[in-house]
LUMTIGU-844682 format. One record per residue (C-alpha): x, y, z. Coordinates in steps of 0.001 Angstrom, whole numbers, plus 524288, in hexadecimal, padded with zeros to 5 digits. Last residue first. Layout:
BEGIN
XYZ ...
// end
This chain:
BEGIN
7F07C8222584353 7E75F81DC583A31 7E9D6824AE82CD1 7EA5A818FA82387 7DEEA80EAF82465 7D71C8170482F5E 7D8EA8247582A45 7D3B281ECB81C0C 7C7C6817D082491 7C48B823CA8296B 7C71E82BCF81E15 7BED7821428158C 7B4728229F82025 7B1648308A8207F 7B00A8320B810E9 7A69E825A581292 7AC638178D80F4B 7B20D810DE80342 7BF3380B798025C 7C5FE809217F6EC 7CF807FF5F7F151 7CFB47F2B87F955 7C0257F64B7FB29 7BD6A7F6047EC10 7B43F800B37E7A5 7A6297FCC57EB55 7A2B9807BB7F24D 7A645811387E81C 79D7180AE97DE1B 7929E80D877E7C3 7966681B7D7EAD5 794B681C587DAB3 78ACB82A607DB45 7929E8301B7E77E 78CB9835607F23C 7836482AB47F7A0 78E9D828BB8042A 798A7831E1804F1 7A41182ABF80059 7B22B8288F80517 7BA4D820F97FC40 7C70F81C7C8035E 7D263818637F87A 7DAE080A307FE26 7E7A3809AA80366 7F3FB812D080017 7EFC2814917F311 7FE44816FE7EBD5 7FE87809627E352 7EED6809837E1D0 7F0618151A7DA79 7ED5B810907CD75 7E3D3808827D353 7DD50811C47DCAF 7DC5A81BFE7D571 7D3BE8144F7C672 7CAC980F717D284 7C97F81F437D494 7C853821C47C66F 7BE5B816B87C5B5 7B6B381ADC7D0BE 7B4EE827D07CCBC 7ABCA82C597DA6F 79E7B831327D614 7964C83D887D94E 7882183D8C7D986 77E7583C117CD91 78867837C57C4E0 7921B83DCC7BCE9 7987C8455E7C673 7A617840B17C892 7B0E983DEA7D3B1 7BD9F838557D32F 7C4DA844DE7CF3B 7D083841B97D9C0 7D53B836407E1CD 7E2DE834F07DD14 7E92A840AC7E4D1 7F76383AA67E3A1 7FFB083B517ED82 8057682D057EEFD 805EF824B77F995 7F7B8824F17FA9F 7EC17824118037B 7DEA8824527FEBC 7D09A82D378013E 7C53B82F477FB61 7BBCB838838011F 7AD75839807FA5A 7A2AC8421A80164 7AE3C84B24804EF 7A8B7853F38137E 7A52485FEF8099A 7983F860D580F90 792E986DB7809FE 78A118785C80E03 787818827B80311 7822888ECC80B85 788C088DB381A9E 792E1885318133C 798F488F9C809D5 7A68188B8880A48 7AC7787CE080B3F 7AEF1876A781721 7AE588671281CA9 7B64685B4F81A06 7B27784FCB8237D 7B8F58459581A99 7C2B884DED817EF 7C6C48522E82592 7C704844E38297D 7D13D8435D82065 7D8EF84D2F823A8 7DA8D847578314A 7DC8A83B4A82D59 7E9428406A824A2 7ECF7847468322F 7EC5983BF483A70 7F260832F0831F8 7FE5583F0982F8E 800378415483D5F 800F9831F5841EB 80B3282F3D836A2 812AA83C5C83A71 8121E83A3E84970 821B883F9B848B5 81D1784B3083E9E 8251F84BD383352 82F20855D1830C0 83765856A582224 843D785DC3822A0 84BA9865A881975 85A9D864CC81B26 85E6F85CC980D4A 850578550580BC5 8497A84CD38155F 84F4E8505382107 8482284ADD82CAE 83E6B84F1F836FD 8356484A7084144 82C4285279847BA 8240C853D28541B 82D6A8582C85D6A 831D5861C3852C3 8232B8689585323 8298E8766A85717 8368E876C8850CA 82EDF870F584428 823D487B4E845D2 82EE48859784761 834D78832683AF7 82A9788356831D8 8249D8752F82DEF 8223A8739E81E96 82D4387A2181948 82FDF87A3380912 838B1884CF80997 8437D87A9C80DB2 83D2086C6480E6A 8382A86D0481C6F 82E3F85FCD81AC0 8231185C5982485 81C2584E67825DC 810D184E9982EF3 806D384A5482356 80FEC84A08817CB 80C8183C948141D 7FDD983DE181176 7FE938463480635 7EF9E8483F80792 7EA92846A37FAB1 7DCD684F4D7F5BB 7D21C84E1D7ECC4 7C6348560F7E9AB 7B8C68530E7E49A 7ACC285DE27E69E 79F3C858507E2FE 797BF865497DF6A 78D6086C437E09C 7904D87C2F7DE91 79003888C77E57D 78EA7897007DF41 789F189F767E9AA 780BC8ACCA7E731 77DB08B9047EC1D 7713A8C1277EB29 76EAF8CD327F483 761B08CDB07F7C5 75C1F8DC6E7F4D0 759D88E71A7FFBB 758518E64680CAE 757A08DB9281872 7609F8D52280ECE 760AA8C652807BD 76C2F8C1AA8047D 769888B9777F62B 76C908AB2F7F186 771088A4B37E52C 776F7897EE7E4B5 77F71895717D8C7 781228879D7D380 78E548801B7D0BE 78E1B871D77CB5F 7975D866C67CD81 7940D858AD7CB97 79868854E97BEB8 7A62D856187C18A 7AAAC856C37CE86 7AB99863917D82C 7B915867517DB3C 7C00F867B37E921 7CD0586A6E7E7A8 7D9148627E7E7B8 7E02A85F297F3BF 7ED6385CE67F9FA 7EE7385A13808D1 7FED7858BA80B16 7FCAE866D680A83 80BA986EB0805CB 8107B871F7813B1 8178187FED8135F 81F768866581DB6 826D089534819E8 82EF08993A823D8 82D888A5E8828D1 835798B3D982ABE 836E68B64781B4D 827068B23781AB9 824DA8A4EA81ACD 818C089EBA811D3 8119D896DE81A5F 80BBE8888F8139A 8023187F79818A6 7FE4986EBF8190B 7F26786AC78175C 7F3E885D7481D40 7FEAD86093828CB 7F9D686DB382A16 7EC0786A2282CDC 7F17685F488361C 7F77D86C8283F8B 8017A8678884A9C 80A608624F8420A 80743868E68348C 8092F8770983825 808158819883008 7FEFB8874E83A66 7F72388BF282BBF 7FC5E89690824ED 7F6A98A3B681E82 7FEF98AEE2816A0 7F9838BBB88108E 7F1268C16781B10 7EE198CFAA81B15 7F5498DAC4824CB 7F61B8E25C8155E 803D58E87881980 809EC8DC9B816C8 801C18D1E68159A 7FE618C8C981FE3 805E28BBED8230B 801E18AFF482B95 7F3288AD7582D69 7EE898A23983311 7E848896D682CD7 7E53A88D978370D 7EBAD88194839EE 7E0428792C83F9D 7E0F886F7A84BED 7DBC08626484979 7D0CD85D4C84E7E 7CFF7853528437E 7C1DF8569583D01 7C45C8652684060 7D0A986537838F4 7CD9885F0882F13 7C1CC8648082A90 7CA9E872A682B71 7D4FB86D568219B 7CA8C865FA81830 7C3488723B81795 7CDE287A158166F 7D4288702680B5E 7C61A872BC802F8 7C96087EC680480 7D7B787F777FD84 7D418873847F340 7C9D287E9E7EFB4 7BBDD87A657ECC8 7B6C6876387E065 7AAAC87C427D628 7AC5B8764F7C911 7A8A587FB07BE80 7A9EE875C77B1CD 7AD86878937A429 7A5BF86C0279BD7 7B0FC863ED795B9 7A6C88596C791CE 7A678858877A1DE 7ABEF861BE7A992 7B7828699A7A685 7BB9E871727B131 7B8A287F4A7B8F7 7BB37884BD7C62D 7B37B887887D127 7B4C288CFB7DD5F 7A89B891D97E546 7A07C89F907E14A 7994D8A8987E7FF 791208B11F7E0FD 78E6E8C11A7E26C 79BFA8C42E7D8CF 794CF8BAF37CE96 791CD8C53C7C4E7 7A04C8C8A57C1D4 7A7138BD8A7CC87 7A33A8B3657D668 7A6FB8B4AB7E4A6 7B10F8AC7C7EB9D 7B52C89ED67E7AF 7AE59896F67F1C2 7B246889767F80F 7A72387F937FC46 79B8D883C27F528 790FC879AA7F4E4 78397874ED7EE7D 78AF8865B57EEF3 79821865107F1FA 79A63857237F5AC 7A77D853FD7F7D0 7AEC984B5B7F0B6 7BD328473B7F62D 7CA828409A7F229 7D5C1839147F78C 7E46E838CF7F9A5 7EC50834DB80663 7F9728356480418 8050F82E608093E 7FD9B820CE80B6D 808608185C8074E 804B580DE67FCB0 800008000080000 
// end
């Protein structure tokens, strides 16, 4: 069996009469609507598409704050670290920049740039993701038009462009780097004093000329209970903007989920529209697992929201050496259990 150094997946969210990330105000004749992202693509018969997505940035957020509250652990807030000259506005913002003590940190990783008196620290995110993009044949955006109504005078009409949506993303956690740490010259991922101050906790060695790399002494325990961590946090996902008016549960109502020795972020555009609900590809994801089946470090988890998707049954008769099939909950239970129990 491979190495589990990554831990690579995918997600569908149900985004039904929703706007989860907004793109401001709309322009010329539009300036009174509010607008999400979009972009455009060819649909089918080379149809241009408006496909409404959310940011891989906000989408993160959500995943960074669900997290969080679903582990107990402690957040590393954005704080403010550099104003302007003369204009007393911010122009730089860091995290604790501190992956020991903070989990977020560890997974999402941060970056300070150091002015002539500071050292610069940056962590590239082991936790890389794609956006969240709405899949073909079942995207449309509608426009709902409402009014503020005054003691006096006229209503005042505004509108909100929102769409419905099934919203597929993927993502690999580079699983290996959790409470790992390399100084490799400008490239410094613990600053100075952190390392003075966590030393008890580190080990170090030179791994190239003078630059060191530092992993945590609990590394193996850190990094299971981190990776579980995030985890959870996907499965419970929660966010987006505009709830009070276009509620939305963005928990995923399909999670899939493998380890890997390699990096790649196999698990992506496996969902269509043809039918009346969504459907999982099955034969580009049977197509995965075999010509992967050399870097699969043990079987692919399938989490499904029951009566969601039109070939569920298909789905649930995969093979069980291959796949397992449980809710979005269960497969990261029984994910944590086969390869993150501590």
């Amino acid at each position: 069996m491979a190495t589990l150094n990554n831990i690579t997946g995918s997600l569908l969210i149900d985004a039904r009469a929703a706007f989860l990330n907004g793109a401001g105000l709309g322009s010329g004749e539009d300036r009174n609507k509010v607008i999400p992202k979009t972009f455009f693509e060819s649909g089918a018969g080379g149809k241009r598409e408006e496909v409404p997505y959310v940011s891989a940035q906000d989408w993160r957020r959500w995943l960074r704050n669900t997290s969080n509250e679903e582990n107990g652990w402690t957040p590393s807030d954005l704080v403010a670290i550099g104003q302007s000259e003369g204009k007393g506005s911010t122009n730089k913002i860091a995290t604790k920049l501190n992956p020991i003590d903070y989990p977020e940190d560890d997974l999402f990783g941060y970056m300070r740039s150091g002015a002539s008196n500071e050292e610069s620290v940056q962590r590239t995110s082991p936790m890389k993701t794609s956006i969240l993009k709405g899949i073909p044949g079942k995207r449309t955006l509608n426009v709902d038009e409402a009014f503020v109504h005054l003691k006096e005078g006229t209503p005042l009409p505004y509108s909100t462009r929102f769409y419905s949506a099934h919203l597929e993303g993927f993502f690999n956690l580079e699983y290996y780097r959790l409470g790992v740490y390399d100084n490799m010259g400008s490239h410094v991922e613990l600053e100075k004093a952190l390392v003075e101050a966590q030393g008890a906790n580190l080990d170090s060695k030179i791994i190239y000329k003078n630059f060191p790399r530092y992993t945590h002494k609990n590394a193996d325990t850190l990094r299971k209970q981190r990776a579980a961590g995030l985890l959870k946090g996907l499965a419970m996902l929660r966010g987006g903007a505009k709830q009070a008016a276009f509620g939305a549960d963005v928990a995923p109502k399909v999670l899939i989920l493998a380890g890997m020795e390699s990096a790649n972020p196999v698990f992506n555009n496996l969902f269509e529209g043809k039918g009346e609900k969504p459907a999982l590809n099955l034969a580009t994801l049977q197509e995965i697992a075999q010509d992967y089946a050399a870097k699969l470090a043990g079987k692919i988890y399938i989490g499904i929201r029951t009566g969601y998707l039109e070939n569920e049954a298909d789905i649930r008769n995969l093979d069980p050496n291959v796949f397992v099939v449980d809710t979005p909950a269960g497969i990261v239970k029984q994910f944590t259990e086969a390869h993150l129990k501590v």
